[in-house]
N, CA and C of each residue as an Amber inpcrd file, in Angstrom:
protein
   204
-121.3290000 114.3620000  37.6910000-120.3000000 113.6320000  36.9910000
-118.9260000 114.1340000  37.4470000-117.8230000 112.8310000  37.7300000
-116.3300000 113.8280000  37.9590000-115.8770000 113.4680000  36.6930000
-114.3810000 114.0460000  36.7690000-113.5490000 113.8910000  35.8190000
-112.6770000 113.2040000  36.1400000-112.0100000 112.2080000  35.3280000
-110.7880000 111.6430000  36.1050000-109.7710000 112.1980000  34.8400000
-108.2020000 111.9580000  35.1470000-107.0770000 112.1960000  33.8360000
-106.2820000 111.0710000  34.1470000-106.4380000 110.1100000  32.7240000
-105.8950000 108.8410000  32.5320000-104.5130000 109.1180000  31.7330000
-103.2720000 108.3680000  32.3990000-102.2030000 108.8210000  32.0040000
-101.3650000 107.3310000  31.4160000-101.2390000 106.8140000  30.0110000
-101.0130000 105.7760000  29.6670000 -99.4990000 105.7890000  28.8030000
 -98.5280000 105.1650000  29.5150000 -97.6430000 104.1920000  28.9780000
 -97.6440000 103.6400000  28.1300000 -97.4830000 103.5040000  26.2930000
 -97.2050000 102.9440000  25.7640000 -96.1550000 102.0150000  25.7050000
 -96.1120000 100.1020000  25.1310000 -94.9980000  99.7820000  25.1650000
 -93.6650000 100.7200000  24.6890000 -93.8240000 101.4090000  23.4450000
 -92.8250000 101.9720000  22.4020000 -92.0680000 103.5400000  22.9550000
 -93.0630000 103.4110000  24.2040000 -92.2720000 104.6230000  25.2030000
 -93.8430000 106.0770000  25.1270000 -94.4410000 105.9230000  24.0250000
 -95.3430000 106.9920000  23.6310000 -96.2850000 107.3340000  25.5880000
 -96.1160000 108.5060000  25.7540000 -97.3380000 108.3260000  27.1080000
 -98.4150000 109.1470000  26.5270000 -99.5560000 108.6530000  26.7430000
-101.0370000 109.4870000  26.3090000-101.3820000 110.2700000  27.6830000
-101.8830000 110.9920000  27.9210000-103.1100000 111.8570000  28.6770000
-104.5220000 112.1140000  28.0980000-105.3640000 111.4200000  28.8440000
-106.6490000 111.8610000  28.4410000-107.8780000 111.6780000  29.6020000
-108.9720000 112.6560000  29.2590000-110.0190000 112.4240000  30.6560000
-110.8660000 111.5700000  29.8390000-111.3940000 111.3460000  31.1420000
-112.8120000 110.3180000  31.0800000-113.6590000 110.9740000  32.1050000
-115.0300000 110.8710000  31.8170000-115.9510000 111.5270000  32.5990000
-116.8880000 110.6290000  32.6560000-117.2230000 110.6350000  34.1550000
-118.3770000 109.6530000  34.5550000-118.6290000 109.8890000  36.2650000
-119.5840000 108.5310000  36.4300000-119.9160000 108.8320000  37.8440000
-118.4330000 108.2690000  38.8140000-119.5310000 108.0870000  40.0170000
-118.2660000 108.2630000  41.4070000-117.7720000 106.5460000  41.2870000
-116.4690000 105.9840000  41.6930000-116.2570000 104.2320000  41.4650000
-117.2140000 103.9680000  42.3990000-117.9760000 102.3300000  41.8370000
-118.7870000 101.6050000  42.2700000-120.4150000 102.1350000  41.6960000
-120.5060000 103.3090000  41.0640000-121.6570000 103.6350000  40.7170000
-122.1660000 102.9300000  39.4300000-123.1200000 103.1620000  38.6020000
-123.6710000 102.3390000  37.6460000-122.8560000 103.2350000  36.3180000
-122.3350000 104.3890000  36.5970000-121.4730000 104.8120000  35.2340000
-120.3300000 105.0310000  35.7600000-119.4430000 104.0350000  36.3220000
-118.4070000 104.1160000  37.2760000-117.1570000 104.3280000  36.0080000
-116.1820000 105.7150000  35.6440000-115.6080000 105.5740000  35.1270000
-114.2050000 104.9580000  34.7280000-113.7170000 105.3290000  36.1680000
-112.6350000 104.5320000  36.5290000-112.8930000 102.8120000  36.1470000
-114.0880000 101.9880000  36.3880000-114.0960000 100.6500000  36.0040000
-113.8750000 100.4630000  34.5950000-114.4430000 101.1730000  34.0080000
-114.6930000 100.7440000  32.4070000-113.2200000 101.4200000  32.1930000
-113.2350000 102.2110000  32.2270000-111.1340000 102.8470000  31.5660000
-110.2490000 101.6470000  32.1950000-110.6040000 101.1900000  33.5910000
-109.4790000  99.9910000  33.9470000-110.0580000  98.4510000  33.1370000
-111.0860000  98.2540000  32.3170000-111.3930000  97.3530000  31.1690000
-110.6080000  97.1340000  30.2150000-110.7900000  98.6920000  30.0120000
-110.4270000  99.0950000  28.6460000-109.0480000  98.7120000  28.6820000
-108.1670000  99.5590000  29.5560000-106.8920000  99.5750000  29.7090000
-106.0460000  98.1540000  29.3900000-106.7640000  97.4460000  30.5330000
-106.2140000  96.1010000  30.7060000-106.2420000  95.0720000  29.3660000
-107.3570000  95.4760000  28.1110000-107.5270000  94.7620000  27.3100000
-106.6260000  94.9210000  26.6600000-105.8670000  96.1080000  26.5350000
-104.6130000  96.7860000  25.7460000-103.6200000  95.9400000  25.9200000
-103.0470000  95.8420000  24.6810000-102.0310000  94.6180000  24.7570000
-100.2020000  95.1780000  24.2280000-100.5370000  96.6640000  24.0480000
 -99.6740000  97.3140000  24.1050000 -98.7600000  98.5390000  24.7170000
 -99.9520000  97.9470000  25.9030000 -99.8150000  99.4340000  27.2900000
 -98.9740000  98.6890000  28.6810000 -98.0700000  99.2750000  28.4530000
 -97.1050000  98.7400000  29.8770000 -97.3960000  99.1450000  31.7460000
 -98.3550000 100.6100000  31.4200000 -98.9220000 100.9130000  32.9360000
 -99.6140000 101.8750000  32.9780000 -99.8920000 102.0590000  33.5490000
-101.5740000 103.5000000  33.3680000-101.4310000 103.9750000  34.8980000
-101.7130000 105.2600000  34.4460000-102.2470000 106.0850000  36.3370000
-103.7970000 106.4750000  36.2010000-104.6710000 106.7170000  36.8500000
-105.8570000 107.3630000  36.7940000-105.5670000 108.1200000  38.1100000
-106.0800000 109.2010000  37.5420000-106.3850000 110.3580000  38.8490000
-107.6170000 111.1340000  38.8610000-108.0100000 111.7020000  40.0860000
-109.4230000 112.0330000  39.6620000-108.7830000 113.7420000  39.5280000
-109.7950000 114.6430000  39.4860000-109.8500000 116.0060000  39.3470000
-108.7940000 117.0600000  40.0990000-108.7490000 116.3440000  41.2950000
-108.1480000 116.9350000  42.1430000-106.4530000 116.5070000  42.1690000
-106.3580000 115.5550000  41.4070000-104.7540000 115.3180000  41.3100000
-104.3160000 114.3280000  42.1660000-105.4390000 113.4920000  43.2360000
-105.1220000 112.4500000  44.0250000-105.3500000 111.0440000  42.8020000
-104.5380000 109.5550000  43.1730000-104.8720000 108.8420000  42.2730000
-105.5190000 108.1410000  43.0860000-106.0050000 107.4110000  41.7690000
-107.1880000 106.2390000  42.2110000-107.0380000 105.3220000  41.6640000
-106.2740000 104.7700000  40.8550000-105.7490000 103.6090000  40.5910000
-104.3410000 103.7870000  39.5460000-103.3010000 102.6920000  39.8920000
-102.2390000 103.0620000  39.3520000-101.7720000 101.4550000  38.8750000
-101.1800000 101.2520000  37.8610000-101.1520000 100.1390000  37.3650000
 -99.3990000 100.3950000  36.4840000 -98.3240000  99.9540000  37.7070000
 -97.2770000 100.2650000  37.6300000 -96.8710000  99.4250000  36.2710000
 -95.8570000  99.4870000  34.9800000 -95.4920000  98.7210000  34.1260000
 -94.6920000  97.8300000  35.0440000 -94.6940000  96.2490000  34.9280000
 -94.2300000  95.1410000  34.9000000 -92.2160000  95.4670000  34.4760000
 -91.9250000  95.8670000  33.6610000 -90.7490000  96.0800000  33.3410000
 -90.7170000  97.5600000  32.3650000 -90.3440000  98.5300000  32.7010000
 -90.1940000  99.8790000  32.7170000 -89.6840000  99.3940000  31.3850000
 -88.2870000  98.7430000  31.1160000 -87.3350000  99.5260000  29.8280000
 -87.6190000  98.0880000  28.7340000 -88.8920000  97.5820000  29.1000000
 -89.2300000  96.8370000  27.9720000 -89.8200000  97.7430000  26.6420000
């Protein structure tokens, strides 16, 4: 299992940090897919980073308008 650290943008400015643990992307417990589900369903999150363990990212989902 890796770890990834999901780093989320709230609209209201709030940023979260939190891991998710699962298998490698494209695997059958691919974590990165389901956190970028999740994420996207959020209707109050302006942009998200995922990074895996090592501090490289793996998906980054820039906010649309920063000072909304």
């Amino acid at each position: 299992m890796k770890k990834y650290i999901v780093t989320v943008t709230w609209r209201h400015g709030f940023v979260h940090t939190y891991d998710v643990i699962g298998g490698m992307p494209g695997s059958h417990s691919d974590a990165v897919h389901c956190a970028k589900e999740h994420l996207n369903s959020a209707r109050n999150i302006i942009g998200y980073t995922i990074q895996d363990q090592d501090g490289n990212i793996v998906y980054e989902k820039p906010a649309d308008n920063p000072k909304t």
